[in-house]
N, C-alpha and C positions, 0 to 999 in steps of 0.2 A: 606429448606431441599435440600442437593446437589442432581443432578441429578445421578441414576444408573450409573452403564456401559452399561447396557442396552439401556439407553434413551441417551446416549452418540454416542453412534454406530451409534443407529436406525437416529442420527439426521444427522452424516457423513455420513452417506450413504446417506441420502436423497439429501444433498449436493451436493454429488458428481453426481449423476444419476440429480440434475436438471440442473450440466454445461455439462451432456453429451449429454441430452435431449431438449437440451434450454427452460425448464421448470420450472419455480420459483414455489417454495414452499409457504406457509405460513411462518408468523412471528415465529417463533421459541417462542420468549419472550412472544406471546400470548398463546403456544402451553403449554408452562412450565412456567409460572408467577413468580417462587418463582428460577430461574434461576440466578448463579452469574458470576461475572466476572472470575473466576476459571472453571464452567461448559463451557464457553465461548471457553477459552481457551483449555478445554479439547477435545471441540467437532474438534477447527482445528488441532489439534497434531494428534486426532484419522484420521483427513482425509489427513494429512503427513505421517503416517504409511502406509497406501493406495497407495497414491502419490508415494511414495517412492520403490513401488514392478516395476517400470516400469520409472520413470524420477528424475530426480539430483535435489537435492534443490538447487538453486545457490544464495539468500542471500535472503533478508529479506525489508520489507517496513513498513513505519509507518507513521501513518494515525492521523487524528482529533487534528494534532499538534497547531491550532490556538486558541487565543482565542474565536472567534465570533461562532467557529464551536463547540468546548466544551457547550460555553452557550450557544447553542439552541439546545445539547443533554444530555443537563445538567448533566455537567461529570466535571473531574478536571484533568483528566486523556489523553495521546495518547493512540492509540492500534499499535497493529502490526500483520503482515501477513506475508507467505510464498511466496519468488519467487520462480518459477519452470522454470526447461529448456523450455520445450514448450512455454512459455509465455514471451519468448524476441525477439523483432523481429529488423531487422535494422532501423538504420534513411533510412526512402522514402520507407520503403514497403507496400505494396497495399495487404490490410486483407480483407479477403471474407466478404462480406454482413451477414452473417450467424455466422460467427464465434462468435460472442457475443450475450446476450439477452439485453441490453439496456445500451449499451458505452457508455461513458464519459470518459474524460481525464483533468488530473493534470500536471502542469510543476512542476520539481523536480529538483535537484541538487543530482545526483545520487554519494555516495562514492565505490569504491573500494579498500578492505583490505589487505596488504601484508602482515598482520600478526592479531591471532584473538585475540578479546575483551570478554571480561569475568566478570560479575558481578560490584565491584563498580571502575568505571574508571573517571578519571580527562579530562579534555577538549585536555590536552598536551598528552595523551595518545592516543587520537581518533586520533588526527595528526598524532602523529608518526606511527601508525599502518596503514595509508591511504597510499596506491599505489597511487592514482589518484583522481581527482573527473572527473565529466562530465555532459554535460548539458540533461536531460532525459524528458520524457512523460511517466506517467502512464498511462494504462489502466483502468479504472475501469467497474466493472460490478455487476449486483446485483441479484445472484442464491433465495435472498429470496424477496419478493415481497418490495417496500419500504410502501404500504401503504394497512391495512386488510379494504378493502372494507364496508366490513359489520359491524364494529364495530368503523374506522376510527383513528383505531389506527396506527401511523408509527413505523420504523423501530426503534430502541433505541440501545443502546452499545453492549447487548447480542447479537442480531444479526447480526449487522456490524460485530463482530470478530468471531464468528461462521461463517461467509463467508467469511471467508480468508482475513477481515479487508477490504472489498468489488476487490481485487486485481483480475486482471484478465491478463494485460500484463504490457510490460516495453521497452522503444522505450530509445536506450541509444545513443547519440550524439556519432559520430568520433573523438571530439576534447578529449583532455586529458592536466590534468592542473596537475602540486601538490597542494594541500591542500593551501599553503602555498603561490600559485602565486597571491593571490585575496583577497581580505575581502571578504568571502563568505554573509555576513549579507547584501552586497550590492549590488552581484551578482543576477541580475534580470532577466526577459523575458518578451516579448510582445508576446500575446500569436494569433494569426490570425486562425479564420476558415473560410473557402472558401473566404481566400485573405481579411477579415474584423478584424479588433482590436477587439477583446471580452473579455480582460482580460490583467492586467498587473500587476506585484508583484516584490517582491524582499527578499531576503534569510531571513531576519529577523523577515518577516512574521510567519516562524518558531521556534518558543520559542524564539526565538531574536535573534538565532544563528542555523543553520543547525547541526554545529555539537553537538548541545546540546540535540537533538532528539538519536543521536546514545549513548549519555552516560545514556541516558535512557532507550533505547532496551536494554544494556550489562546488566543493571541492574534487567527490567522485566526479561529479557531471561536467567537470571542467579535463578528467583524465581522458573523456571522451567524445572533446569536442560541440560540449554541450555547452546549455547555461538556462538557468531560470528565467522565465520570460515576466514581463511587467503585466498581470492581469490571471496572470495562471494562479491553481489554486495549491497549496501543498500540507497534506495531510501528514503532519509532525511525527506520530509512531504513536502506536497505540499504549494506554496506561492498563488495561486491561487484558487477562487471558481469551482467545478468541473464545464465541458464546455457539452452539451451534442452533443453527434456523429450518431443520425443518417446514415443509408445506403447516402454511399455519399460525405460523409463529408471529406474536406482535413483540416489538420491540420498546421500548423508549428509554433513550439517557439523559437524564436529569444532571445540569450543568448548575445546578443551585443558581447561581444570580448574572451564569455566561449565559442562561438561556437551556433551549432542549434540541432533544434531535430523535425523530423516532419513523 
């Protein structure tokens, strides 16, 4: 049975009050058991209506694009979430200790759009509508707990995108490329925390192609009334396993000849 509007609300809100509070929630998917991928989505639109009384949406990220990461949420599916102004920061800025409840970060191959995408789009469409790409760092963070204590259940796909698809910021590289300067499928990073190798991938990690991740947002985000806007940014899916950040922790991902991001 779908979730009210009520129990839709009452879950954004709790949302939003645990990234205000730095205070994670419970599982949502234990909270409502019979929760779908629609309730999911409803519950982040209701906390973009919110969002949106005070900051810009400036594009979109998409998440759980691999295969190893599907099957161990046994899904067949990405998700996707909302960027917001507040949550971009530059390459080399220094984030308060506080500002997150339990960091992580993904290397990404961020696109931006000079013209928007809309429901069912071809691969030659994603190109041409691409301003640029550039070599990026997610954020991640996780407002609902990953794992209920008391009964030992983890986090599963309702509440990864009930939180925002776990997004929390977006570190976008200086360098700027077209679409078109690169095989993106072989555009890689070495990912370094405090100056050590901890990860290393390459674009194809992502459905086999980066931009094959955005011809799937045009099509979910067209399920729901949406669309890509011309100037938004979209963080393709990470090629790496997330890194955890710790107070302290420096970052940088090394894009070989895309540039860096740290």
């Amino acid at each position: 049975m779908p979730l009210t509007d009520t129990q839709i609300t009452e879950a954004a809100e709790a949302l939003l009050n645990a990234e205000t509070q730095r205070q994670q929630i419970g599982l949502l998917s234990l909270k409502y058991p019979d929760m779908t991928l629609d309730d999911a989505y409803a519950i982040q639109v209701a906390q973009m209506t919110r969002q949106q009384r005070s900051h810009e949406v400036i594009g979109w990220k998409i998440g759980l694009t691999s295969k190893v990461m599907q099957d161990a949420l046994g899904i067949t599916t990405p998700d996707s979430g909302v960027l917001y102004d507040f949550m971009r920061y530059e390459s080399g800025a220094v984030i308060a200790k506080d500002r997150f409840i339990q960091p992580r970060i993904e290397a990404e191959i961020a696109f931006v759009l000079k013209a928007p995408l809309e429901g069912e789009v071809t691969r030659e469409q994603v190109i041409a509508a691409t301003d640029h790409v550039t070599p990026s760092l997610e954020i991640l963070d996780t407002r609902i707990v990953r794992k209920d204590e008391a009964s030992g259940k983890t986090r599963v796909i309702f509440d990864t995108i009930s939180d925002n698809a776990a997004n929390a910021g977006i570190v976008m590289g200086k360098e700027q490329h077209a679409p078109q300067d690169f095989d993106l499928r072989w555009v890689g990073a070495v990912v370094k925390k405090n100056g050590d190798v901890v990860a290393t991938g390459l674009g194809a990690g992502v459905l086999d192609d980066p931009v094959t991740g955005l011809v799937w947002l045009a099509r979910r985000m067209a399920k729901y009334g949406q669309r890509i806007e011309a100037g938004q940014v979209v963080l393709s899916g990470s090629f790496i396993g997330p890194v955890e950040c710790p107070a302290g922790t420096e970052i940088e991902a090394d894009f070989g000849p895309s540039g860096t991001s740290r």
